[in-house]
Biotite code that builds the C-alpha atoms (Angstrom):
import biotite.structure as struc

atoms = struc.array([
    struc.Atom([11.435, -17.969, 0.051], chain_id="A", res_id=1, res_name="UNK", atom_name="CA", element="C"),
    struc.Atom([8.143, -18.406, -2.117], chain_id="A", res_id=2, res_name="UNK", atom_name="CA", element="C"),
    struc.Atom([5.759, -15.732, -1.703], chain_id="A", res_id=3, res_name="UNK", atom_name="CA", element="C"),
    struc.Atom([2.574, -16.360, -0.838], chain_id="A", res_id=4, res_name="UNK", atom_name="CA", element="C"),
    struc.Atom([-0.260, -14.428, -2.611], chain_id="A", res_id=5, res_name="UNK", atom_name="CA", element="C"),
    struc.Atom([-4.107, -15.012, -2.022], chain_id="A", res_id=6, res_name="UNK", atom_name="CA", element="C"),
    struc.Atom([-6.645, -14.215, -5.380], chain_id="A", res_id=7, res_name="UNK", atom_name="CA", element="C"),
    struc.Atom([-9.804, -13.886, -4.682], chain_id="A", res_id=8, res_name="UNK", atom_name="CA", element="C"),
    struc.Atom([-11.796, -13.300, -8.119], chain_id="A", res_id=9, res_name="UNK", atom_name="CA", element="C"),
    struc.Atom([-15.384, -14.427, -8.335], chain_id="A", res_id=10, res_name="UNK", atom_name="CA", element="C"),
    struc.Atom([-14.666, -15.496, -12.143], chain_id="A", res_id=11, res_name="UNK", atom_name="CA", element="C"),
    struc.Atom([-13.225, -18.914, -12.520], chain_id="A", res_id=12, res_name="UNK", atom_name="CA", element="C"),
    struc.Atom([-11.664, -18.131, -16.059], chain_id="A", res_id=13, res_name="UNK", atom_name="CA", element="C"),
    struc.Atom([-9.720, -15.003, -14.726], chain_id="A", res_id=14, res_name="UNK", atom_name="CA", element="C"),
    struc.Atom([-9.080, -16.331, -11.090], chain_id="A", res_id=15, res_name="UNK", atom_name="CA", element="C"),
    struc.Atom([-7.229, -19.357, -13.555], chain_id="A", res_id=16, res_name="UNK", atom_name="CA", element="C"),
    struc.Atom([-5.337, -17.439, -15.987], chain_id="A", res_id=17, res_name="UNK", atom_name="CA", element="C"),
    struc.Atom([-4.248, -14.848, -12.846], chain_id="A", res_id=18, res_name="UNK", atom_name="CA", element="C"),
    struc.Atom([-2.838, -17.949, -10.725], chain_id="A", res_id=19, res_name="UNK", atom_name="CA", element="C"),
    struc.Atom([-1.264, -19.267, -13.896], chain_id="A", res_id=20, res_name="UNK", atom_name="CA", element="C"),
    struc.Atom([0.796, -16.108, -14.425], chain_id="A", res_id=21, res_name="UNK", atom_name="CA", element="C"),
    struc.Atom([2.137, -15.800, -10.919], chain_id="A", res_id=22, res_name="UNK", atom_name="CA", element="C"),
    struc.Atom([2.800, -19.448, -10.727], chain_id="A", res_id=23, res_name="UNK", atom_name="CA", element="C"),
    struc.Atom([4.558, -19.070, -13.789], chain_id="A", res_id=24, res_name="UNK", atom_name="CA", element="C"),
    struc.Atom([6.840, -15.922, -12.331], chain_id="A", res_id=25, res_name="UNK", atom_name="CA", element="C"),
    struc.Atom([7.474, -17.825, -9.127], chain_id="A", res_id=26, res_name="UNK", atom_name="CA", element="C"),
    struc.Atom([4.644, -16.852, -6.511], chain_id="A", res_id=27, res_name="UNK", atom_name="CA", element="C"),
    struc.Atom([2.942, -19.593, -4.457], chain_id="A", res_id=28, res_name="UNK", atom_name="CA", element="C"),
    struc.Atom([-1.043, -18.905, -5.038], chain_id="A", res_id=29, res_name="UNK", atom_name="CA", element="C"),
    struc.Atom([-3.850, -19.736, -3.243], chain_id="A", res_id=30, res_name="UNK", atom_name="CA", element="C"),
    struc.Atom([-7.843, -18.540, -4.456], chain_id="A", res_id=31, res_name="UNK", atom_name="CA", element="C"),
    struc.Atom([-11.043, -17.760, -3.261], chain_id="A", res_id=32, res_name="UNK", atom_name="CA", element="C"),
    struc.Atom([-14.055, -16.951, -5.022], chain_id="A", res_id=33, res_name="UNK", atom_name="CA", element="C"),
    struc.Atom([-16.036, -15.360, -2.584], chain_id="A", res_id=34, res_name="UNK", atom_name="CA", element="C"),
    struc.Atom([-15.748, -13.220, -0.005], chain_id="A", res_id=35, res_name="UNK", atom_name="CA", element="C"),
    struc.Atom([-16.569, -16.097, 3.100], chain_id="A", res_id=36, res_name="UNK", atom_name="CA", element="C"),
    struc.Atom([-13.946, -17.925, 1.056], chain_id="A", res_id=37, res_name="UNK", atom_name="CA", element="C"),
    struc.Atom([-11.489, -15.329, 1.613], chain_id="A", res_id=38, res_name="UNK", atom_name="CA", element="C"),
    struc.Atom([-11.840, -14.460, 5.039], chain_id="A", res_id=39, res_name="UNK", atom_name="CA", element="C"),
    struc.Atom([-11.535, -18.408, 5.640], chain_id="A", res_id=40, res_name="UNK", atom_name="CA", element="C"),
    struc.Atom([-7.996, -17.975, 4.029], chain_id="A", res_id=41, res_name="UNK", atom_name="CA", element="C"),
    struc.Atom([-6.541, -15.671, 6.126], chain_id="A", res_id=42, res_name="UNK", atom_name="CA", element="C"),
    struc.Atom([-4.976, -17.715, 8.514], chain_id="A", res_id=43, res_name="UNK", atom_name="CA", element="C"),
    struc.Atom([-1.337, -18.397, 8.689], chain_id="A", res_id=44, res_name="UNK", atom_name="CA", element="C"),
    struc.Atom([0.199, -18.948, 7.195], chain_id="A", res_id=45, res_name="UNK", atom_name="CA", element="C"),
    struc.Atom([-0.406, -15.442, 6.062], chain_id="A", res_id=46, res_name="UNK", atom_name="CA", element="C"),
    struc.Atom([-0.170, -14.363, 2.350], chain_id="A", res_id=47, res_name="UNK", atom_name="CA", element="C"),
    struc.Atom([2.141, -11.806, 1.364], chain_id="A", res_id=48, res_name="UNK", atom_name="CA", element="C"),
    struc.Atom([0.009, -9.892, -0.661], chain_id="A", res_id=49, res_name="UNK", atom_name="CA", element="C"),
    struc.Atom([-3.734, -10.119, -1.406], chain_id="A", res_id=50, res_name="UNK", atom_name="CA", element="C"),
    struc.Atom([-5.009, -9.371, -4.894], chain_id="A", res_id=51, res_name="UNK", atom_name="CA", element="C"),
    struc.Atom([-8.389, -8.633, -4.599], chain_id="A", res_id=52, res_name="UNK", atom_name="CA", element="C"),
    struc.Atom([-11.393, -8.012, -7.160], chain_id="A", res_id=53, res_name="UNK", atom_name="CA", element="C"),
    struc.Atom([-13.863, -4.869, -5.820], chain_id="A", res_id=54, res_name="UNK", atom_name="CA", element="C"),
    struc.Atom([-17.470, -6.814, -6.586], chain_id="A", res_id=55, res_name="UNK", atom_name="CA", element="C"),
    struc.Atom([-17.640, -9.787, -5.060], chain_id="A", res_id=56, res_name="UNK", atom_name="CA", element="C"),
    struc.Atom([-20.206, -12.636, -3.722], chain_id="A", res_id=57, res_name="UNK", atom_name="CA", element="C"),
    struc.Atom([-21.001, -11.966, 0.185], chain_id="A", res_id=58, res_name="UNK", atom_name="CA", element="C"),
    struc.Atom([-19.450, -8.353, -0.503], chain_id="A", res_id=59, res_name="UNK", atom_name="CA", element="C"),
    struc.Atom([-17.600, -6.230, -1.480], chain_id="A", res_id=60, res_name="UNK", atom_name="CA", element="C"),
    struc.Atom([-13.461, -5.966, -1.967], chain_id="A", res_id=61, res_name="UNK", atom_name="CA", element="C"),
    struc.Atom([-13.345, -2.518, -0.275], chain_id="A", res_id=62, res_name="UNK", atom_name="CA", element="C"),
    struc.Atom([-15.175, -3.657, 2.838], chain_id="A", res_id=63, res_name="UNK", atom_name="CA", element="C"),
    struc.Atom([-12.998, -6.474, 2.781], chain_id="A", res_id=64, res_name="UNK", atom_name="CA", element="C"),
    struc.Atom([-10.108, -4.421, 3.061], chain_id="A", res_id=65, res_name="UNK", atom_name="CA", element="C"),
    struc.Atom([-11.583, -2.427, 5.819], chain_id="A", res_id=66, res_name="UNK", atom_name="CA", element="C"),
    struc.Atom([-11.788, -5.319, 7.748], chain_id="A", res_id=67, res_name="UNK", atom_name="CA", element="C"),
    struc.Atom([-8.515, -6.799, 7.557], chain_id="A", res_id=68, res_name="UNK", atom_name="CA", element="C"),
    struc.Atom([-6.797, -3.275, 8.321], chain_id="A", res_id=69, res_name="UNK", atom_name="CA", element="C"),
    struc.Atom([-8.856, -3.685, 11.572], chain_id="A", res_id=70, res_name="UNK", atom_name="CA", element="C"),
    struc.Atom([-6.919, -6.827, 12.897], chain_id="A", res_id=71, res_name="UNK", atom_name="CA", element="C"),
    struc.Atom([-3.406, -6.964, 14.016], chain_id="A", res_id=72, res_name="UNK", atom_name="CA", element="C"),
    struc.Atom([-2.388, -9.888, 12.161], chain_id="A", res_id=73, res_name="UNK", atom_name="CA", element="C"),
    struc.Atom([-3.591, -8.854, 8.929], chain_id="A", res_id=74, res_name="UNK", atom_name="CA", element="C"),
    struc.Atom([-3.426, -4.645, 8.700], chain_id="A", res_id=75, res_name="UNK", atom_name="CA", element="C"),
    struc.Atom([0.102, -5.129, 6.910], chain_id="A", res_id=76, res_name="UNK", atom_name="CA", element="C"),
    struc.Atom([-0.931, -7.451, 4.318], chain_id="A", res_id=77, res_name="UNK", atom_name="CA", element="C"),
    struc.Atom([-0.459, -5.312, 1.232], chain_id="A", res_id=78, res_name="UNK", atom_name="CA", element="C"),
    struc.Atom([-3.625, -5.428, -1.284], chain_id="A", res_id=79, res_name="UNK", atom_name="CA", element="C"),
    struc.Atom([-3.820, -4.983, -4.604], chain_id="A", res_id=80, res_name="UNK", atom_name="CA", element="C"),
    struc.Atom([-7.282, -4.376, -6.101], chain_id="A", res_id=81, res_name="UNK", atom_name="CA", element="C"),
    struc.Atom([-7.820, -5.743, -9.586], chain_id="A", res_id=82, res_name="UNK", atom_name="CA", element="C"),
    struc.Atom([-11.188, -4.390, -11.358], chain_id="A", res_id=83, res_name="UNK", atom_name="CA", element="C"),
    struc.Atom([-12.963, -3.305, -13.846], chain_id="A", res_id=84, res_name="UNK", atom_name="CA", element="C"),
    struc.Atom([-13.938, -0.059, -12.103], chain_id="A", res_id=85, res_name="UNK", atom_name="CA", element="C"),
    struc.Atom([-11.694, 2.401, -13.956], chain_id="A", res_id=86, res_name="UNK", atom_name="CA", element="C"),
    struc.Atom([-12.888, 5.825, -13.065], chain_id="A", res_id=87, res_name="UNK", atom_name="CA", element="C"),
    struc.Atom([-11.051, 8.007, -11.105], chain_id="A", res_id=88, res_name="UNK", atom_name="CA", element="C"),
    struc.Atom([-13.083, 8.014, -8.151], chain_id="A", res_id=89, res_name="UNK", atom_name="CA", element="C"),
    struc.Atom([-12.850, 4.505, -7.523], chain_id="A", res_id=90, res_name="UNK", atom_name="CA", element="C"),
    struc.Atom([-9.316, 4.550, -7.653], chain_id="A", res_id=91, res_name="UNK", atom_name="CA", element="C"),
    struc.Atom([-9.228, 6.972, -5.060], chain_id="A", res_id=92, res_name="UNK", atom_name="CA", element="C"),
    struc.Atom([-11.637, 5.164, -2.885], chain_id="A", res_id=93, res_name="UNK", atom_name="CA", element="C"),
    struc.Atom([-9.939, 2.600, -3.570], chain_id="A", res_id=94, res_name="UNK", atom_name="CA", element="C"),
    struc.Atom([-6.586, 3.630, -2.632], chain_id="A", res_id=95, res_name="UNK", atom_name="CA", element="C"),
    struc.Atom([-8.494, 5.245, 0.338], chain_id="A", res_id=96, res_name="UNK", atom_name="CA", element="C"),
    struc.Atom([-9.736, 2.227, 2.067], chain_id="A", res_id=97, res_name="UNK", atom_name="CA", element="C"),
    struc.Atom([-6.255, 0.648, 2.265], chain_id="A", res_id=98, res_name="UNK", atom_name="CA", element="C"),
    struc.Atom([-5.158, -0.698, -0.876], chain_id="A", res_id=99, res_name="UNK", atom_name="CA", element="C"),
    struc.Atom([-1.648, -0.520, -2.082], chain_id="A", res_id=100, res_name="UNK", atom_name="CA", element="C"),
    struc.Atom([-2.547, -0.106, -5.517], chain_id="A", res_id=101, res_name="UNK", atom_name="CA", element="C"),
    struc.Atom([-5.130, -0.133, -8.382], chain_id="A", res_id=102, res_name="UNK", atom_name="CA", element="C"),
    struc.Atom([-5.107, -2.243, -11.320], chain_id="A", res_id=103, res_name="UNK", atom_name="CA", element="C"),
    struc.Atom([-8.022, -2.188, -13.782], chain_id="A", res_id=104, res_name="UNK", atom_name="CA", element="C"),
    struc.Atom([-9.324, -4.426, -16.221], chain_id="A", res_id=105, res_name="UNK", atom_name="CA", element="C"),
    struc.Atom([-8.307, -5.355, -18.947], chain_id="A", res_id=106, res_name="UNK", atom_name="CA", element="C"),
    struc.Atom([-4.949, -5.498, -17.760], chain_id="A", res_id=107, res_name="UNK", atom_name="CA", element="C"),
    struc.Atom([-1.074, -6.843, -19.136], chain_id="A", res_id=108, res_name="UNK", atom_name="CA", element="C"),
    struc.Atom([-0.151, -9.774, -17.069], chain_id="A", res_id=109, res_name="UNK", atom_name="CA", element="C"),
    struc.Atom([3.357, -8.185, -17.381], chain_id="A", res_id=110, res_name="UNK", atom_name="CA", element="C"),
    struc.Atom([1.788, -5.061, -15.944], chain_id="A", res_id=111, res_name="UNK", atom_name="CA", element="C"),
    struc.Atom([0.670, -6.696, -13.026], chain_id="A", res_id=112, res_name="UNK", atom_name="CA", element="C"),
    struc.Atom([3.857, -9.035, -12.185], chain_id="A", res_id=113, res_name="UNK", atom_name="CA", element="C"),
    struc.Atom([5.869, -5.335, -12.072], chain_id="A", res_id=114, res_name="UNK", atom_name="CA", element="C"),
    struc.Atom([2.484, -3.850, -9.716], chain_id="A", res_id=115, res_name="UNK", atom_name="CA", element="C"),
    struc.Atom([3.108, -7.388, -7.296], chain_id="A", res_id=116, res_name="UNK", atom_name="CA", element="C"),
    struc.Atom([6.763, -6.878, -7.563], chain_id="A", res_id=117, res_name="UNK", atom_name="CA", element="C"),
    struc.Atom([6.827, -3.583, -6.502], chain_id="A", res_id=118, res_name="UNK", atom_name="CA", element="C"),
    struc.Atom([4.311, -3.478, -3.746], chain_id="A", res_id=119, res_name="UNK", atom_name="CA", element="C"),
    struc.Atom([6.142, -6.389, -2.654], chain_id="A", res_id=120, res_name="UNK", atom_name="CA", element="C"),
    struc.Atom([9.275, -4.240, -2.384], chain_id="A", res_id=121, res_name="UNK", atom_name="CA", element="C"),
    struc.Atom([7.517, -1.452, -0.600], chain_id="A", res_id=122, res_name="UNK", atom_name="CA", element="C"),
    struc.Atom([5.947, -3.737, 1.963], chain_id="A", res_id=123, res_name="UNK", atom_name="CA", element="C"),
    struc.Atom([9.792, -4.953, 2.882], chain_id="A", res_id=124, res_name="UNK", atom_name="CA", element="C"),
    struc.Atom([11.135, -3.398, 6.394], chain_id="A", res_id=125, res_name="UNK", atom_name="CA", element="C"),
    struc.Atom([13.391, -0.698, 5.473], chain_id="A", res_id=126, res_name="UNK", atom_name="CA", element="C"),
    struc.Atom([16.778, -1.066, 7.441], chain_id="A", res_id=127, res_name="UNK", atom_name="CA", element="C"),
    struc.Atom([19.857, 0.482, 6.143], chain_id="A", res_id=128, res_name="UNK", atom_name="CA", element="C"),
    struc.Atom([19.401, 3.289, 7.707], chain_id="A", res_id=129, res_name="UNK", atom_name="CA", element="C"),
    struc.Atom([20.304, 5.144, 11.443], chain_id="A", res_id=130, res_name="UNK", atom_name="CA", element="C"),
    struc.Atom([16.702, 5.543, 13.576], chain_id="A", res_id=131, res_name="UNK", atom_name="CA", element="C"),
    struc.Atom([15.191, 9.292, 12.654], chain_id="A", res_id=132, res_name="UNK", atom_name="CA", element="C"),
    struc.Atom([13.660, 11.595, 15.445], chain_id="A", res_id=133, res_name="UNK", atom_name="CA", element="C"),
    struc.Atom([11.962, 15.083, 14.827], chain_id="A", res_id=134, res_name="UNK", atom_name="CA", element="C"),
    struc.Atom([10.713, 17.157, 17.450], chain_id="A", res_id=135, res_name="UNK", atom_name="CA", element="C"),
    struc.Atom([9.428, 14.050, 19.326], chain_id="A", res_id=136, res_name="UNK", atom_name="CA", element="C"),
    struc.Atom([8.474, 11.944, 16.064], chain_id="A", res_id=137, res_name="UNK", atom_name="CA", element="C"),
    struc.Atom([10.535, 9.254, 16.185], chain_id="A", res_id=138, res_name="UNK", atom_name="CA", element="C"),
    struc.Atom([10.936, 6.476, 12.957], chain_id="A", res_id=139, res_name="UNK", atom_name="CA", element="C"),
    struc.Atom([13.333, 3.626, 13.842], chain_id="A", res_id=140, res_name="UNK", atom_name="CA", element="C"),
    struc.Atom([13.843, 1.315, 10.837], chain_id="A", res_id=141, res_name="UNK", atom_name="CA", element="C"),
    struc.Atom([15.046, -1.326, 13.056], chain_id="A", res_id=142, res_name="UNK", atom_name="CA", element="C"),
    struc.Atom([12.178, -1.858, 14.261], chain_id="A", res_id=143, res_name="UNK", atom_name="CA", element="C"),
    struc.Atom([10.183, -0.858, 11.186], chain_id="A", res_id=144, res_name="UNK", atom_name="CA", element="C"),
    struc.Atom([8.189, 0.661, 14.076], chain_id="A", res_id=145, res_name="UNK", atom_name="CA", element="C"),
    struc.Atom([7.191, 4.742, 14.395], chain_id="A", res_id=146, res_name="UNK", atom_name="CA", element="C"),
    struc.Atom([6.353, 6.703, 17.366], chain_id="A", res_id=147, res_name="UNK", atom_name="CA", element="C"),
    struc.Atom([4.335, 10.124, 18.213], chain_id="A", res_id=148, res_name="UNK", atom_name="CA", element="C"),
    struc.Atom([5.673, 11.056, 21.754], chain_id="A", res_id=149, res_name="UNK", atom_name="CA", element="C"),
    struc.Atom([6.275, 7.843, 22.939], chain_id="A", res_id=150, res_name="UNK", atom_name="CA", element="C"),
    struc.Atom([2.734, 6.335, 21.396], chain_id="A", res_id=151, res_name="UNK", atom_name="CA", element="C"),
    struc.Atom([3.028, 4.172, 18.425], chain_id="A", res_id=152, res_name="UNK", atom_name="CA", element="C"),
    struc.Atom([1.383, 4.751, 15.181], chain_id="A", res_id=153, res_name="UNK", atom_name="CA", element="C"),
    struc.Atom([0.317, 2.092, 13.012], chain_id="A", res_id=154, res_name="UNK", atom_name="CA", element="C"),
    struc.Atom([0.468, 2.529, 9.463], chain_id="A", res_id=155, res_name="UNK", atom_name="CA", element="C"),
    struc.Atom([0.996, 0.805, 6.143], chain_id="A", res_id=156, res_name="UNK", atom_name="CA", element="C"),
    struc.Atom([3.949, -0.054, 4.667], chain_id="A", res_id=157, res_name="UNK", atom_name="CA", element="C"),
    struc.Atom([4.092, 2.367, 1.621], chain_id="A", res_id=158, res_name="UNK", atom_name="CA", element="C"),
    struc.Atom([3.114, 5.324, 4.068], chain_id="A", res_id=159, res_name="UNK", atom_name="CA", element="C"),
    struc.Atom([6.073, 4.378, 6.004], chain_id="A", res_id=160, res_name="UNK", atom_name="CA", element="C"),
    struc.Atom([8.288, 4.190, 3.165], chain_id="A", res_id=161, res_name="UNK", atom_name="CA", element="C"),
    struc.Atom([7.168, 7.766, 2.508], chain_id="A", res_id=162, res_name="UNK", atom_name="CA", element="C"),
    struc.Atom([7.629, 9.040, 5.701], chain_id="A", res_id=163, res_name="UNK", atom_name="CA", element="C"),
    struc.Atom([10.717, 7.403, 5.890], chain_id="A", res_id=164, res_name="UNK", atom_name="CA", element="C"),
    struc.Atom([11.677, 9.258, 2.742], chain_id="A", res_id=165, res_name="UNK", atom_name="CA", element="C"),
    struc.Atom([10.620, 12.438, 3.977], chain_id="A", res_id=166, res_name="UNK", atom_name="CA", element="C"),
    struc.Atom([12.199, 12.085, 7.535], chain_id="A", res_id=167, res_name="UNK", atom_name="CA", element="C"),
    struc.Atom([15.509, 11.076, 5.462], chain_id="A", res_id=168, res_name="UNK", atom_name="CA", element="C"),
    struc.Atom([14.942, 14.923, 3.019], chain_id="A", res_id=169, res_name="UNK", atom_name="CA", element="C"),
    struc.Atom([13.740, 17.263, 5.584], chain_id="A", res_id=170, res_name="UNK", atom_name="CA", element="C"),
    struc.Atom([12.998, 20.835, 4.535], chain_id="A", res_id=171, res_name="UNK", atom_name="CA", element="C"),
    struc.Atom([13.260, 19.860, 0.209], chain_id="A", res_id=172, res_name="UNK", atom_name="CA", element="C"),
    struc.Atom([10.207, 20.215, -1.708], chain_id="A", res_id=173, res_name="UNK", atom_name="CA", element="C"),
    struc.Atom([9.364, 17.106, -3.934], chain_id="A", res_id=174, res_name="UNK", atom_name="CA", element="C"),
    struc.Atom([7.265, 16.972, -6.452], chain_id="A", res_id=175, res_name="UNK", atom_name="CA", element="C"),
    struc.Atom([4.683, 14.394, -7.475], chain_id="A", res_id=176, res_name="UNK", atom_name="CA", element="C"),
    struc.Atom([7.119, 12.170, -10.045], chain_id="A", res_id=177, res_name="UNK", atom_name="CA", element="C"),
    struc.Atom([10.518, 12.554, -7.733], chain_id="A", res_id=178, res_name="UNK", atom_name="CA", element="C"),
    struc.Atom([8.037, 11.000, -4.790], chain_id="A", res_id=179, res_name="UNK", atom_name="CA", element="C"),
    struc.Atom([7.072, 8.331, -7.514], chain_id="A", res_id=180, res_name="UNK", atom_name="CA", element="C"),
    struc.Atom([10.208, 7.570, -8.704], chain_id="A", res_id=181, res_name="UNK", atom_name="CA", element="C"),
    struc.Atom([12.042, 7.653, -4.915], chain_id="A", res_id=182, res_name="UNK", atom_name="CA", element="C"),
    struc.Atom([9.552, 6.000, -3.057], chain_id="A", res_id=183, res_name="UNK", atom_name="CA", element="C"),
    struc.Atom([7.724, 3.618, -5.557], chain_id="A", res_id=184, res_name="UNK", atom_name="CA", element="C"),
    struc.Atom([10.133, 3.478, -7.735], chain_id="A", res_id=185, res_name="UNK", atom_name="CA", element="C"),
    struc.Atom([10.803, 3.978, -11.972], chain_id="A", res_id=186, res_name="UNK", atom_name="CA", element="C"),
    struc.Atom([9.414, 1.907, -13.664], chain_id="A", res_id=187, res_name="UNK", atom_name="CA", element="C"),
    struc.Atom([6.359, 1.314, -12.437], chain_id="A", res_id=188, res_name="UNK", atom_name="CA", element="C"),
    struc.Atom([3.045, 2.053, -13.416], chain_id="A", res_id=189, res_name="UNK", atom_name="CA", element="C"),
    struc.Atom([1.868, 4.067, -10.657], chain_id="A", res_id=190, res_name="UNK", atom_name="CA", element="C"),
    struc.Atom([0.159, 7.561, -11.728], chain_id="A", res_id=191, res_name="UNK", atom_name="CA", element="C"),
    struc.Atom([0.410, 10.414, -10.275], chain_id="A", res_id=192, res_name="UNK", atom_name="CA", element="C"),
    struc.Atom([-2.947, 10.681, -8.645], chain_id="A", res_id=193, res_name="UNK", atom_name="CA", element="C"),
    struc.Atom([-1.543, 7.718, -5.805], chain_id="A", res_id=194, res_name="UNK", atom_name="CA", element="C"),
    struc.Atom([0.645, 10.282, -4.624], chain_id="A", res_id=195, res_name="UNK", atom_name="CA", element="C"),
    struc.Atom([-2.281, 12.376, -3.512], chain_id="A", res_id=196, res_name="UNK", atom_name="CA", element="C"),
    struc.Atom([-4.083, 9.569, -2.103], chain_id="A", res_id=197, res_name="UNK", atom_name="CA", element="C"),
    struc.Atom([-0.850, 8.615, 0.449], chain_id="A", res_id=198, res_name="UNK", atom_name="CA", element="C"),
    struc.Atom([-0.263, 12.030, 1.640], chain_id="A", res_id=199, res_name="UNK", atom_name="CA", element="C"),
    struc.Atom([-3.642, 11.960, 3.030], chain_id="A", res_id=200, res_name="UNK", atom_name="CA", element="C"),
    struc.Atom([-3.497, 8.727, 4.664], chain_id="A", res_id=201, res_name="UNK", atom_name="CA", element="C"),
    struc.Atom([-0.040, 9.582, 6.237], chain_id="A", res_id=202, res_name="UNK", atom_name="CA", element="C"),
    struc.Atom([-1.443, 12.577, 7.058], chain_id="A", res_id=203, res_name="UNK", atom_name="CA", element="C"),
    struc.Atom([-4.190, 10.945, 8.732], chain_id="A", res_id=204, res_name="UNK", atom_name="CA", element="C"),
    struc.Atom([-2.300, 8.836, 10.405], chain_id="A", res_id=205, res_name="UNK", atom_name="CA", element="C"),
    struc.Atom([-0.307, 11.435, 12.069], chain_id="A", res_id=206, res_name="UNK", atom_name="CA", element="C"),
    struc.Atom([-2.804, 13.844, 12.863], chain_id="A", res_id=207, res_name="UNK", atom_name="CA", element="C"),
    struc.Atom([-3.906, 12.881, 16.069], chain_id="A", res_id=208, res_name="UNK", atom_name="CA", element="C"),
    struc.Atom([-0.524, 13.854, 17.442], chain_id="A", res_id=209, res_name="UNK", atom_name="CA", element="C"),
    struc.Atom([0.298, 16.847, 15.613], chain_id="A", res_id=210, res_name="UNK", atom_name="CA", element="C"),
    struc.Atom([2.693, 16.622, 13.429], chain_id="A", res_id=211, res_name="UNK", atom_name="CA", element="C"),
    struc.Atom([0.745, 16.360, 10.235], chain_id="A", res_id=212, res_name="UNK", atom_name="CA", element="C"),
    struc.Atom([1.227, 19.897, 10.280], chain_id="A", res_id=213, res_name="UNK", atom_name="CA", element="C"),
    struc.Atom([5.274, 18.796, 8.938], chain_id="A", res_id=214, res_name="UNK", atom_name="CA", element="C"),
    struc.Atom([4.177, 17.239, 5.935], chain_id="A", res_id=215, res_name="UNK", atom_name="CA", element="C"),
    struc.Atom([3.223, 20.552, 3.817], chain_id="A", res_id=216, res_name="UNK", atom_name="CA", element="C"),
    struc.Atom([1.669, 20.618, 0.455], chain_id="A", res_id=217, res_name="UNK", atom_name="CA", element="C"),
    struc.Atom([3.553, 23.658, -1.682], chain_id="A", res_id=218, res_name="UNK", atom_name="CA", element="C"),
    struc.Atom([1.290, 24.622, -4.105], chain_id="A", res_id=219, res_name="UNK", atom_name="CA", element="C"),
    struc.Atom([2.594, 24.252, -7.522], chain_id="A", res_id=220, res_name="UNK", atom_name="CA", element="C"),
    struc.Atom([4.931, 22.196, -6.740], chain_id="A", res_id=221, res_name="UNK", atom_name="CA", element="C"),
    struc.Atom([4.344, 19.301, -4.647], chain_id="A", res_id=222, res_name="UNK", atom_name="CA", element="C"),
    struc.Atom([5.350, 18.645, -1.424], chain_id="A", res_id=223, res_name="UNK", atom_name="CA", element="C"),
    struc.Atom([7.505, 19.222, 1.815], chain_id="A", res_id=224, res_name="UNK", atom_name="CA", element="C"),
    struc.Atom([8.378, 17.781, 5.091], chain_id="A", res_id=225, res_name="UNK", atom_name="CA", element="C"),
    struc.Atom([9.271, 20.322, 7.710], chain_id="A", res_id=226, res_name="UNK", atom_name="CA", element="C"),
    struc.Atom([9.569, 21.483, 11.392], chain_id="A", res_id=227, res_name="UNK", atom_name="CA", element="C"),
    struc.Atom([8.820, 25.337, 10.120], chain_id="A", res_id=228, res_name="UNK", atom_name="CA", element="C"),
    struc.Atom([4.854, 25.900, 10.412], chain_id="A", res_id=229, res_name="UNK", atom_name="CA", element="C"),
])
């Protein structure tokens, strides 16, 4: 089935030449210039993946993003933010407000077909595996659905691919790259830094229960997921 991806660029010329390339690679596209625009878009049926520029007329991208992760028909949209707004600090805050990933401008359109592709990928259930329970933290891929004593936590799909991975590894240290390469996958241009930025929002995420305290950073060389505080 076609995905569906919304673009919402305030500048006609690369809104055009953006919707050209994923028509041309198979995506079914839909665009907004402005921010009213998008939020008029989101209805079903839902895109697939939003690709999103950061300064934009009637606000901006990252509120935008804070917004949709608010409702329960839109938080697992995956969003890719496409800007020109290339120092490192925005593509943390970036990351930190809920995108998937970060693509700056200028940018390959090959680049950002493989980006698509693989957030894509990431935002797909995971199933092939047997449900995973530590200590009362339970991750059933099932029902692509993870609980904290019985609650349910809601959380994005690439921190659920990484908890997933960690659940799956308990006790092995990983560093940066072998979480890169296992959880987003080689060959993709994804740096380092993103790593980072997901370990605090899984961490986050599973704070108010406890068990943050099982995802451990090990200095020097990267990090750990373990019942042994």
């Amino acid at each position: 089935m076609m995905k569906r991806i919304l673009v919402v660029e305030d500048e006609a010329p690369i809104r055009e030449m953006i919707s050209l390339v994923l028509e041309q690679n198979g995506f079914d596209v839909v665009e907004a210039a402005d921010i009213h625009s998008a939020q008029t878009l989101l209805a079903e049926p839902f895109p697939d993946l939003i690709l999103l520029d950061w300064m934009l007329p009637g606000g901006s991208g990252i509120q935008f993003i804070k917004n949709i992760k608010r409702h329960d028909l839109t938080r697992d949209i995956p969003v890719v933010m496409l800007t020109a707004r290339s120092e490192e600090d925005d593509r943390v805050s970036g990351l930190e407000s809920g995108a998937d990933d970060y693509v700056t401008k200028p940018f390959s359109p090959k680049e950002l077909i493989a980006r698509i592709k693989a957030v894509l990928r990431r935002s797909s259930p995971v199933t092939e595996h047997e449900s995973l329970s530590f200590n009362g933290l339970v991750l059933d891929p099932s029902s692509h659905r993870v609980m904290a004593n019985d609650a349910p936590l809601d959380m994005g799909p690439t921190e659920y691919k990484l908890l997933h991975f960690f659940m799956s590894h308990p006790e092995r240290v990983y560093s940066r790259e072998q979480l890169l390469n296992q959880v987003w996958g080689t060959n993709v241009y994804v740096e380092d830094r993103t790593v980072d930025v997901f370990i605090r929002r899984l961490r986050k995420t599973l704070e108010g229960s406890g068990y943050d305290k099982m995802l451990q950073t090990v200095r020097g060389s990267g990090y750990r997921f373990s019942t042994r505080f």
